[in-house]
C-alpha positions as CSV (number, residue, x, y, z in Angstrom):
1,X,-22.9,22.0,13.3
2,X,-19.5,20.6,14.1
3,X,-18.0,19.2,10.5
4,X,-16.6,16.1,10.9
5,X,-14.4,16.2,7.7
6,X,-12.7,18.9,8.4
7,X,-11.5,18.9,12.1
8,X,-9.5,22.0,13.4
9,X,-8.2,21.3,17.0
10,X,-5.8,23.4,18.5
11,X,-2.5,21.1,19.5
12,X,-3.6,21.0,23.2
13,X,-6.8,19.6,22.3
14,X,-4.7,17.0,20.6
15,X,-2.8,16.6,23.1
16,X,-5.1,15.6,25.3
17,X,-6.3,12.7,23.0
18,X,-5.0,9.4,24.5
19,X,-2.5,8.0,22.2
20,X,-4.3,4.9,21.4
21,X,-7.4,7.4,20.9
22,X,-5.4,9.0,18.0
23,X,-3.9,5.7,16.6
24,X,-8.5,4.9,16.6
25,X,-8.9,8.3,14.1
26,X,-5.7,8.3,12.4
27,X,-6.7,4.0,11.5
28,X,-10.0,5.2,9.8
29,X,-8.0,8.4,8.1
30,X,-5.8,5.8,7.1
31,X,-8.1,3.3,5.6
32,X,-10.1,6.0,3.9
33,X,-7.2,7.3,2.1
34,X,-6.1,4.1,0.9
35,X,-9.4,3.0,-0.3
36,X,-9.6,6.7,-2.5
37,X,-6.5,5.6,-3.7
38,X,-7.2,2.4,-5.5
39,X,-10.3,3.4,-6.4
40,X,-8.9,6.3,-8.1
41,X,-6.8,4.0,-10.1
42,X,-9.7,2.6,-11.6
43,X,-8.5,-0.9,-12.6
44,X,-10.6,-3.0,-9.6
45,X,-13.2,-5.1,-9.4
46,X,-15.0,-5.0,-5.8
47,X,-13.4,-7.9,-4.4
48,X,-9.7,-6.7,-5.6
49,X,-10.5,-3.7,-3.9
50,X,-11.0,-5.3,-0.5
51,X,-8.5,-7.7,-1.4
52,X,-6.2,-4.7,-1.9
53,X,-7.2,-2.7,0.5
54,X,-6.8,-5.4,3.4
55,X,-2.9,-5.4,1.6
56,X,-2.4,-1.7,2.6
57,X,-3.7,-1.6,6.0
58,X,-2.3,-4.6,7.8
59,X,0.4,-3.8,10.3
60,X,3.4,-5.1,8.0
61,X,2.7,-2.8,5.1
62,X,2.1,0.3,7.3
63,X,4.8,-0.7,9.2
64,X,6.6,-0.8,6.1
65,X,5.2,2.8,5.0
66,X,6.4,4.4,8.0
67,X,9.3,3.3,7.4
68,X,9.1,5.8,4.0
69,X,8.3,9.0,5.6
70,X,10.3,9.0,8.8
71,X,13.1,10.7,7.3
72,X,10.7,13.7,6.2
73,X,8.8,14.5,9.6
74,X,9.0,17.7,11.6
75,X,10.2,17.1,15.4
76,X,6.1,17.6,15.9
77,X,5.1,14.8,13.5
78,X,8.1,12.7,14.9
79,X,6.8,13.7,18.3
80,X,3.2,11.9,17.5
81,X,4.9,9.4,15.5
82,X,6.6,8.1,18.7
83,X,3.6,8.6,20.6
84,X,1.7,5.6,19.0
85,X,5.2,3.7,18.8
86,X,5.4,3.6,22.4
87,X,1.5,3.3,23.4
88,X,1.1,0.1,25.6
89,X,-1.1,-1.7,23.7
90,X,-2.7,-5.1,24.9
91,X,-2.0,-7.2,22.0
92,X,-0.4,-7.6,18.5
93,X,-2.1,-9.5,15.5
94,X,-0.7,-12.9,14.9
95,X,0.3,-11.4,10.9
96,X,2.8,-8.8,12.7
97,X,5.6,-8.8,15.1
98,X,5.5,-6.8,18.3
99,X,8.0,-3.6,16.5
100,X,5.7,-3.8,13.1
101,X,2.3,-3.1,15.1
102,X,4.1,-0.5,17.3
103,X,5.2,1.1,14.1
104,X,1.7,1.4,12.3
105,X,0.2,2.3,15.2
106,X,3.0,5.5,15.4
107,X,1.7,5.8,12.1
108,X,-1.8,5.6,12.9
109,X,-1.5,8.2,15.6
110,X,0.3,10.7,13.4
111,X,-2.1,10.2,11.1
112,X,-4.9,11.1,13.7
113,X,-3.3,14.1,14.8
114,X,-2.3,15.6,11.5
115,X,-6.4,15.1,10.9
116,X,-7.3,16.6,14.0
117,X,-5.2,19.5,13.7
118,X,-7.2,19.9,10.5
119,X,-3.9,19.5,8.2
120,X,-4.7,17.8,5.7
121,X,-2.2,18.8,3.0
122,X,0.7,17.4,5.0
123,X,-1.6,14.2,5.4
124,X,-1.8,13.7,1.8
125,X,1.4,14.3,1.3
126,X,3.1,11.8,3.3
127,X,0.5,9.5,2.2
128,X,1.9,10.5,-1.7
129,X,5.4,10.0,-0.5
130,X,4.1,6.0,1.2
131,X,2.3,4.7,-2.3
132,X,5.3,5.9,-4.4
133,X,6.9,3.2,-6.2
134,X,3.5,0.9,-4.6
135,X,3.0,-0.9,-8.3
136,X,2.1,-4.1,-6.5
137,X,-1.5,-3.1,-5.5
């Protein structure tokens, strides 16, 4: 039986994930590890929760926390990274401008690959390094 939370392609099986197919995963890896994180915080009622949540997910703020980490990728994470940035996507949403979506969805994509490839540590990590100093939510 295949286990779902702990994926372990090889980087060609990756690599043959369409870019906007990897920005899909790496958007629910995303959103899960955001929601962990307030709700490990412990100071939320259900609708500050979603309120906050909906804060860390938009284009803007991940376009913002990709902004964090860039400096700390490998060329492979980079590689992904510019991936997403460069997917031709069909639209942006009205809340973000045209460079933040194609950020967050670099970010989205990198986040699905790191999960695919089953690394996970690295995932938290940069996700550590994009909620420091995030006091606001």
């Amino acid at each position: 039986m295949e286990n779902y939370f702990q994926m372990t392609f090889d980087p060609q099986q990756v690599n043959a994930v369409t870019n906007l197919g990897l920005a899909h995963i790496g958007d629910g890896v995303y959103e899960l590890l955001c929601r962990t994180y307030l709700c490990s915080r412990g100071d939320h009622t259900v609708r500050n929760l979603h309120k906050d949540t909906v804060a860390l997910v938009n284009a803007p703020a991940q376009a913002k926390f990709a902004e964090k980490i860039l400096v700390f990728l490998t060329q492979e994470e980079m590689d992904y990274f510019r991936r997403g940035k460069n997917a031709h996507t069909q639209s942006a949403p009205k809340a973000a401008s045209r460079a933040e979506y194609a950020k967050a969805t670099g970010l989205e994509t990198l986040f699905g690959a790191l999960y695919l490839l089953g690394r996970t540590d690295r995932l938290n990590e940069l996700f550590h390094m994009m909620m420091e100093e995030n006091n606001g939510i």
